[in-house]
Structures are given as C-alpha cells and as structure tokens.
TIKEZA-472682 format. One line per field, with one value per residue (C-alpha): residue in one letter; x, y, z. Coordinates in Angstrom, 3 decimals. Layout:
REM TIKEZA-472682
residu = [a:...] .
xx = [X:...] .
yy = [Y:...] .
zz = [Z:...] .
END
This chain:
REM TIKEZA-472682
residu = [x:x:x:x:x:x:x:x:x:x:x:x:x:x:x:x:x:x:x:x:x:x:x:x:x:x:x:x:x:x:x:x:x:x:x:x:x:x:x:x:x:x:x:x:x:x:x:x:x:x:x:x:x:x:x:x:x:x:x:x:x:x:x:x:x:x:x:x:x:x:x:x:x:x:x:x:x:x:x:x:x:x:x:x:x:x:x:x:x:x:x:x:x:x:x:x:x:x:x:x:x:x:x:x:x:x:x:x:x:x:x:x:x:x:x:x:x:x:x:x:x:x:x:x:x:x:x:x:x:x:x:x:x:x:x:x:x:x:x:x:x:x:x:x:x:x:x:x:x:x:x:x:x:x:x:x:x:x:x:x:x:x:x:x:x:x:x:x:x:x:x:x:x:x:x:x:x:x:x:x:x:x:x:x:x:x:x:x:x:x:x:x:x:x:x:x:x:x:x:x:x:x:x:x:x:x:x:x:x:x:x:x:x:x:x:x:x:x:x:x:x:x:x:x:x:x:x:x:x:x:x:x:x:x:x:x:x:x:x:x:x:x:x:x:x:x:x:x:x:x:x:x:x:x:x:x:x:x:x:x:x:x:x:x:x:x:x:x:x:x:x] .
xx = [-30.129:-27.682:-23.919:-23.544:-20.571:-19.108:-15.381:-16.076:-12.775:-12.055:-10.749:-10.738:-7.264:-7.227:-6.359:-5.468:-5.973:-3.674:-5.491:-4.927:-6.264:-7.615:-4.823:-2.615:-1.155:-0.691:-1.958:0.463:-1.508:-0.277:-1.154:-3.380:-1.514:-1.458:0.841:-2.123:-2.390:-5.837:-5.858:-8.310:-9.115:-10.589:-13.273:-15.437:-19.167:-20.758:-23.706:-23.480:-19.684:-19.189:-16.399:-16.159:-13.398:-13.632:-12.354:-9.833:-5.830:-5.775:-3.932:0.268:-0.398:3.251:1.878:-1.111:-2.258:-6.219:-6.876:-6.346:-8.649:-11.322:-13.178:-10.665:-8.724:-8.910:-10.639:-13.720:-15.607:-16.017:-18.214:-18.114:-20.599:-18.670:-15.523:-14.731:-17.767:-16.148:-13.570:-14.017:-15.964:-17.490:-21.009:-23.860:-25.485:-22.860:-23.736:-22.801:-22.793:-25.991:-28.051:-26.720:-28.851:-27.929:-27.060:-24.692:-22.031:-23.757:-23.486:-21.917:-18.295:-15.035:-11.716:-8.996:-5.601:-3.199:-0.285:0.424:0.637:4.457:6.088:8.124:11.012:9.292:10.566:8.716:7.797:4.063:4.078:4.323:3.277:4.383:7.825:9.952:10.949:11.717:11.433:8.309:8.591:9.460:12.175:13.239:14.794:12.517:11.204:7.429:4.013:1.956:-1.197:-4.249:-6.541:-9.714:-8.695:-6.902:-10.516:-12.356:-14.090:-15.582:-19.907:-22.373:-22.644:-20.545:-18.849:-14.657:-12.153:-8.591:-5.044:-1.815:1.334:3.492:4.560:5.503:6.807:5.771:2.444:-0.056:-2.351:-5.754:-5.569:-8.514:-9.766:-9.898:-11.746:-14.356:-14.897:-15.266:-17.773:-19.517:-19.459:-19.526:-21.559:-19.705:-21.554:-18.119:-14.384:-12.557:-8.741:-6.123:-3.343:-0.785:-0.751:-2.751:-1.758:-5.101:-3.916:-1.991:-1.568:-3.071:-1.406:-2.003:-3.838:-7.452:-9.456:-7.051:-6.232:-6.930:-8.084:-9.167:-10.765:-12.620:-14.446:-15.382:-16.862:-18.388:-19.982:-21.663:-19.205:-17.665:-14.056:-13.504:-9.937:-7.926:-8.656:-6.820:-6.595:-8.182:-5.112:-6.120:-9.358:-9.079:-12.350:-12.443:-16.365:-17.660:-20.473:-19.405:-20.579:-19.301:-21.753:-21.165:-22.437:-26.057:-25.433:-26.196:-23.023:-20.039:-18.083:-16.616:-17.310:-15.429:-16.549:-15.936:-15.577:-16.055:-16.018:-18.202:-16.259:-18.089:-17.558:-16.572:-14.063:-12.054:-13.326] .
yy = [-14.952:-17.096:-17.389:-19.698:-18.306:-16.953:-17.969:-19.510:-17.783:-18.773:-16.088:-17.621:-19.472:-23.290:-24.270:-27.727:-28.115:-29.155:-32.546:-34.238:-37.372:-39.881:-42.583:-40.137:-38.865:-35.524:-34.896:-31.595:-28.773:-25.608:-21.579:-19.367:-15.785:-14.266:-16.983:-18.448:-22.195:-24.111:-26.682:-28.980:-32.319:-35.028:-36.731:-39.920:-39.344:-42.533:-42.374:-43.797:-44.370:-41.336:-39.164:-35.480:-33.124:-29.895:-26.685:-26.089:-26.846:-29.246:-27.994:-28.139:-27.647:-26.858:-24.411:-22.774:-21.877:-23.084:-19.313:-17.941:-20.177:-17.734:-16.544:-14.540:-17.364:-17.776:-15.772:-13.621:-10.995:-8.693:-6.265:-3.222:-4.300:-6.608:-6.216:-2.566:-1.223:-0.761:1.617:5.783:7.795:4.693:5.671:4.133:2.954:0.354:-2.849:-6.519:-9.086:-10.648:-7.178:-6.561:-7.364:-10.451:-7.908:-6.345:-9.622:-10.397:-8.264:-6.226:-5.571:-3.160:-5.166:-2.291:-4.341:-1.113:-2.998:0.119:2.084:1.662:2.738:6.477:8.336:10.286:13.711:14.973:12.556:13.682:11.532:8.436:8.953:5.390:4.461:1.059:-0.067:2.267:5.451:7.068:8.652:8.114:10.293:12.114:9.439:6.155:4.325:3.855:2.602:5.599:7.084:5.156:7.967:8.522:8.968:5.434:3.841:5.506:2.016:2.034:2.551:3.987:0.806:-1.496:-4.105:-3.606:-6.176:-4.198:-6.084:-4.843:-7.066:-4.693:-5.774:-4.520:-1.096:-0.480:-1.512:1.100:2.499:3.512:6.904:8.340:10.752:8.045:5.959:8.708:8.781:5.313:5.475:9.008:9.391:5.502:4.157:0.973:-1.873:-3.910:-3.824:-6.858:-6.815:-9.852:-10.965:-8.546:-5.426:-2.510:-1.399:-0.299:-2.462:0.819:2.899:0.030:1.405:4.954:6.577:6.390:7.766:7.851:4.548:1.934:4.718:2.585:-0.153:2.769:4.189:1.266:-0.375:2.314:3.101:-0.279:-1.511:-4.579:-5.757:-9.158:-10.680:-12.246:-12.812:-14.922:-14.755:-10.820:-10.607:-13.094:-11.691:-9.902:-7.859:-4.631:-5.772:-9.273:-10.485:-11.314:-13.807:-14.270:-14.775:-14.842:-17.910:-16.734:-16.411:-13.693:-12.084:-13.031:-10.407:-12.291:-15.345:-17.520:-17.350:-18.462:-15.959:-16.550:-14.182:-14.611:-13.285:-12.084:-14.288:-11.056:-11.049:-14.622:-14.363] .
zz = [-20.808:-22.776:-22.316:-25.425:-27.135:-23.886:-22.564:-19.087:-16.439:-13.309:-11.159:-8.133:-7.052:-6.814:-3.357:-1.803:1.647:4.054:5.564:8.932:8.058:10.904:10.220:12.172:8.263:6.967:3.364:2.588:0.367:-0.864:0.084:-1.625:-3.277:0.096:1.229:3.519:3.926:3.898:7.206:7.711:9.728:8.752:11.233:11.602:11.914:14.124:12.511:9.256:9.219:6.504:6.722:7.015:6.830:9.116:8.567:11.426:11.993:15.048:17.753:17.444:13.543:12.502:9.400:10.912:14.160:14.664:15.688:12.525:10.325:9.353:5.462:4.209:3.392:-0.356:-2.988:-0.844:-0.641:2.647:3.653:6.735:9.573:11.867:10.037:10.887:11.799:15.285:13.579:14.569:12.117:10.459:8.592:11.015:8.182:6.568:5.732:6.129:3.495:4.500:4.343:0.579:-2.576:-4.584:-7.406:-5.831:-6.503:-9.796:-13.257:-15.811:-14.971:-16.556:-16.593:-15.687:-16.530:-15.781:-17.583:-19.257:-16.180:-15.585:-12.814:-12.622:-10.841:-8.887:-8.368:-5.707:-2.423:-2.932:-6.045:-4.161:-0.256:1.329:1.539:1.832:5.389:7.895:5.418:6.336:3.193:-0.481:-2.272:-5.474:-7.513:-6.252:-8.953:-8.143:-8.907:-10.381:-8.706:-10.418:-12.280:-13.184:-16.688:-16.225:-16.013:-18.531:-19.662:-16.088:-16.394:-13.798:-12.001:-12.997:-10.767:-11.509:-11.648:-11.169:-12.201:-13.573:-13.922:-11.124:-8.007:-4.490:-4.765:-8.543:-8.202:-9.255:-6.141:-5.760:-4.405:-2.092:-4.367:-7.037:-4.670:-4.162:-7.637:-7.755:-5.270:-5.998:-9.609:-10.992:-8.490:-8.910:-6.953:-5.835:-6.304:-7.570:-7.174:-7.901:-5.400:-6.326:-9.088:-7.265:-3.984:-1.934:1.488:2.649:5.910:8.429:11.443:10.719:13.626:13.570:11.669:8.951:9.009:6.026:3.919:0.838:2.701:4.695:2.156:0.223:2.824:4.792:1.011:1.035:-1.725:-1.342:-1.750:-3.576:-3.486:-4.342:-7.613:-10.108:-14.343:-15.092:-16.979:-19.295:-20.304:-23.731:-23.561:-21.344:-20.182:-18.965:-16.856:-13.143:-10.773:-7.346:-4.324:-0.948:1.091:2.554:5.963:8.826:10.695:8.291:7.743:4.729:2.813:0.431:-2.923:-6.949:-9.107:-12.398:-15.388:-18.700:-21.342:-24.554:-27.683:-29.895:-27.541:-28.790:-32.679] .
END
C-alpha cells in the first residue's frame, strides 16, 4: 500500500486548549465547532521536575465546569454500549468501541457533499417534521432543509465508511431521515458514519419519549455503526471516494474517544 501521489486532509478541527498554568496564569484557547472549550491544568511532577498538563478545568473555571470534561470534546467517534445502551428497546447485542474491529474506523470511504441539495418551501408539514422554537410542527410556506435520499447517495458502496457535509445550516440543513438510515445500515452495510459540525441534521428528537427518542443515533449505534464528528474540510475534497483513517484510542469502557481523522485523497483527483 502506497499513498504517494495522494492529497494528505485533515478533517479533524484544530483546537487550543484553555491552560491554567502553575504561575497562577491563564493561557486563553478557543472552542471546537460545537462551541465546546478545551480546559486543562498544568501540574508539576516531583519526580523528575517535568511538567504535565491534565485534562480537567480546575474548580471555579469561569468557561467550563470540571464536570463536563469528557471524549466528545473535539472531533470523535462513539459507539452504543455505555453510551445508550441503557436506552428502552436497545439491541442486546450492541457494541462499544473497544469490542469493534480495527477496520471498522479504517478504509474505503464515499464523500456525500449535498451542496446541491437546497433547501424547499415545503407545502405540506410532512415534508419537514421538526419545527423552530416552540412550533411542534413545520408549516406550508417554511423554507427547509430537504429529506436526504437514497438516490442522493448513489456513490455510496456495500461497505464503505461515509463522510456526509453540505454547506446548509440550522433550519436548511439537509436531514437523514430513518428510512434512509435503514438503508444505510441494511442495504450498504456501511461500516461508520462521518458527519462535519454543521450541514446534515441527524441530532433530532432528543426529548422525544422513549423509545422514539434520538432516532438516528438509535439505529446507528444499536447497528454497530459508529458516529464520527465533528469533522472538518469534506468540503474540500474534490473526489467522491478516499481512503479514511480515524482510530479510536484502545481502551476498554469508553464510550467515545478523541480521534484524527484524516482523509487520503486520490491523485486523479488534483491532476
């Protein structure tokens, strides 16, 4: 295997931490796309007078509380068991990270950029079944994101990893329906989803009643396929099929884990 020739992206967001350093000074950082912060404290180790940093926000943090520091900070990837495997109706045999073959994170992938999926006045509210704010419900005349088809994927093979983007946002994002998601899942066989920040709504209905609740998420996972995000740069990938890498750290009982994605883009692709 040779990637000589191949365009090297990075899809995973840069992000500087947020340091308390031991002088009593605060090195400021920024937030990844989801608006989260990255806090972390620097320490002194006795030993050999080295110093570490830690991955926490001291206590009285004014950006983040230390409570909420966990792996889906960043660009990762999570899996079901011990992430929802406490949901109702949740297959018994779903998987976590840890019990999922390397291969699963590595391989062929389909870039889907649905940037010519624009958004419609929808005439009927089935069109578009989440609203804005208090409406429960979206009505005739709403401009919307379109339902994401099968026949919107069609470069999507039996096994392929897919990396999803479009250049929509909030309410005109394109979403991943549940029947789409079965077909995903049933008739590709696709071994992991990869989604960017913003551009495809799939985070949807997470207070609906159980089990109809997180309906995207749901299946995925309970399928044994993974969700990376978010990811960064898809859009600038010119080919519709690259070679994926992005492994989770190998460790037992993390329901997620921080990762770098990178894409290998073919050299056809940039000639």
């Amino acid at each position: 295997m040779s990637f000589d020739g191949h365009r090297v992206i990075d899809l995973s967001p840069r992000i500087k931490a947020r340091v308390h350093r031991i002088d009593g000074t605060i090195e400021e950082g920024n937030n990844d796309p989801y608006g989260k912060p990255w806090v972390m404290q620097e320490g002194h180790f006795a030993g050999d007078n080295s110093l570490f940093t830690l991955y926490v926000a001291p206590r009285g943090d004014d950006v983040w509380d230390r409570g909420r520091m966990t792996s889906h900070n960043g660009s990762h990837v999570q899996g079901g068991k011990g992430h929802i495997s406490h949901w109702e109706n949740i297959p018994a045999d779903m998987k976590g990270l840890w019990e999922m073959p390397l291969e699963t994170f590595v391989g062929n992938a389909a870039i889907c950029n649905l940037e010519n999926l624009n958004p419609i006045e929808i005439s009927e509210p089935e069109q578009y079944p989440r609203g804005s704010g208090y409406k429960l419900r979206s009505e005739p005349g709403d401009i919307r994101g379109q339902e994401i088809k099968p026949e919107h994927l069609s470069n999507i093979n039996e096994g392929d990893i897919v990396l999803m983007t479009s250049p929509f946002e909030r309410l005109e994002q394109p979403w991943l329906s549940s029947e789409t998601t079965k077909w995903l899942i049933e008739d590709r066989k696709i071994k992991m989803l990869g989604l960017s920040a913003s551009g495809v709504d799939w985070q949807y209905d997470g207070k609906v009643p159980s089990p109809d609740n997180s309906p995207i998420r749901r299946l995925l996972l309970g399928a044994n396929v993974p969700i990376s995000h978010p990811l960064v740069n898809i859009e600038t990938i010119k080919s519709d099929r690259v070679f994926y890498f992005g492994v989770p750290l190998n460790m037992s009982k993390f329901e997620a884990s921080f990762i770098r994605a990178i894409a290998f883009e073919p050299p056809e692709a940039n000639s």
